[in-house]
C-alpha positions in Angstrom: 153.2 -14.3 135.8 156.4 -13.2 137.2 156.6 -15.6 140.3 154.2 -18.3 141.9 154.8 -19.4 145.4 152.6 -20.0 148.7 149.4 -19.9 146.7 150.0 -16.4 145.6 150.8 -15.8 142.2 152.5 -12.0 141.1 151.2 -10.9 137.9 153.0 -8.4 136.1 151.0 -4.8 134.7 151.6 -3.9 131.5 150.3 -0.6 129.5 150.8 -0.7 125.4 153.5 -3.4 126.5 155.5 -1.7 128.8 155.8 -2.8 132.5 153.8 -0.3 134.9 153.4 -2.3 138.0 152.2 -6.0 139.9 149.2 -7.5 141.1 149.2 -10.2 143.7 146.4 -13.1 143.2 145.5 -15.1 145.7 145.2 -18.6 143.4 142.7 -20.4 145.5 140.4 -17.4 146.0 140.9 -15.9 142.8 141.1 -12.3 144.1 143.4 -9.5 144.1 145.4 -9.0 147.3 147.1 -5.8 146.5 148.4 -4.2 143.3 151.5 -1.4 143.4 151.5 0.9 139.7 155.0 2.0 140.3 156.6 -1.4 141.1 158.0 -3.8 138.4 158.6 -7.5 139.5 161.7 -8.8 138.4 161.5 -11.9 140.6 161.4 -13.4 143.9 162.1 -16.0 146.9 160.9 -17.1 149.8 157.7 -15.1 150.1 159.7 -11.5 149.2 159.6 -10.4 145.5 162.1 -7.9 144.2 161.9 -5.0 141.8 162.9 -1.3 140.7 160.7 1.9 141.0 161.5 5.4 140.4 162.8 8.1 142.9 163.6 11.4 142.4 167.2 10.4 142.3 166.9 7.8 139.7 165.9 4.3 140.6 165.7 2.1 143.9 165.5 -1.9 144.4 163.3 -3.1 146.8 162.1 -6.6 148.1 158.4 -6.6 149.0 156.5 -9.2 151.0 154.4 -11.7 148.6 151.3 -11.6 150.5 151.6 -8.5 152.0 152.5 -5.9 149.6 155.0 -4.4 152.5 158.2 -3.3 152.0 161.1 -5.4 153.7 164.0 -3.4 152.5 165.0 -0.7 150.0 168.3 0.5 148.3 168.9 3.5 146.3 170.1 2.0 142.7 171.1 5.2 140.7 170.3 6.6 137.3 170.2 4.3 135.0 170.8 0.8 136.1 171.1 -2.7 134.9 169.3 -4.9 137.0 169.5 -8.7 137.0 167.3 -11.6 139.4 168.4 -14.7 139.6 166.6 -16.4 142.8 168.3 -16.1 145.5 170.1 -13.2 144.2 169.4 -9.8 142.3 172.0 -7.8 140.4 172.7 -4.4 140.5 175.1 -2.5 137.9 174.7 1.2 138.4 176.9 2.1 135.6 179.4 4.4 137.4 182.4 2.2 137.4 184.0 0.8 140.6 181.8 -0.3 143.5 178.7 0.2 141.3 178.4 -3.8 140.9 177.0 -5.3 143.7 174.3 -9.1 144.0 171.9 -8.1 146.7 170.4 -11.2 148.7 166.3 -10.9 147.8 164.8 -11.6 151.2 167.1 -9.3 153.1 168.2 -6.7 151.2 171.5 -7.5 152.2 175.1 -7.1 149.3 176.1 -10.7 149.4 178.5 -10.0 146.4 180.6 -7.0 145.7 183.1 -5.8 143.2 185.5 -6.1 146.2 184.7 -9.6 145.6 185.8 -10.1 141.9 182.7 -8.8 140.3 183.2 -6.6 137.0 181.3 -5.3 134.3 181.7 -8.8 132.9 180.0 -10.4 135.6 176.5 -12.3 134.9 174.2 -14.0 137.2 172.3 -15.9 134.2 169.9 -13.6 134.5 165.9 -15.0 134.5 165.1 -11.5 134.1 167.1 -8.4 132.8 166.0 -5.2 132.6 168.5 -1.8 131.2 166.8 1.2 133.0 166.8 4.7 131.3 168.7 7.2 132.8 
């Protein structure tokens, strides 16, 4: 499981070990609300969870609604990336040098933290969950 909350549990999809996607389970019911094969959970909070997919472009974050399956937000996150969750918080290091560090709030999408803010490579949110993306 990659995150419990309202009931709802978000199990994560794996193929030969290797994260392909989420299913939502509904823990009184015991049924599937909604699976996604091209979303991988990282975490979440407050109903949204967040995650990475692949674009043409390279890779974008997202937060999705719990019991929904919706998309609340989206941002593009580049070739490559190093993503971190940390509830209430989700790390982004795109790899390209200045501005590419950024700590995205998970239930709005919104950069909380930026490296105009002191963040550098260095920077760590203690991470629950890291995943290195392949560019």
């Amino acid at each position: 499981m990659v995150a419990t909350q309202q009931g709802l549990a978000a199990v994560e999809v794996t193929v030969d070990n290797r994260p392909q996607g989420v299913a939502v389970v509904d823990l009184g019911a015991g049924e599937v609300l909604w699976e996604r094969t091209d979303f991988v959970v990282m975490d979440g909070h407050d109903g949204v969870l967040v995650g990475v997919f692949s674009t043409d472009e390279g890779y974008s974050v997202a937060g999705v609604s719990l019991a929904a399956g919706e998309e609340m937000w989206t941002q593009p996150a580049g070739p490559g990336p190093t993503l971190q969750a940390r509830s209430p918080w989700f790390g982004v290091d795109e790899g390209r040098g200045p501005g590419g560090i950024r700590m995205v709030d998970i239930t709005t999408g919104d950069t909380v933290l930026d490296q105009g803010d002191g963040l550098t490579q260095d920077t760590h949110c203690s991470a629950a969950a890291t995943v290195m993306m392949p560019s």
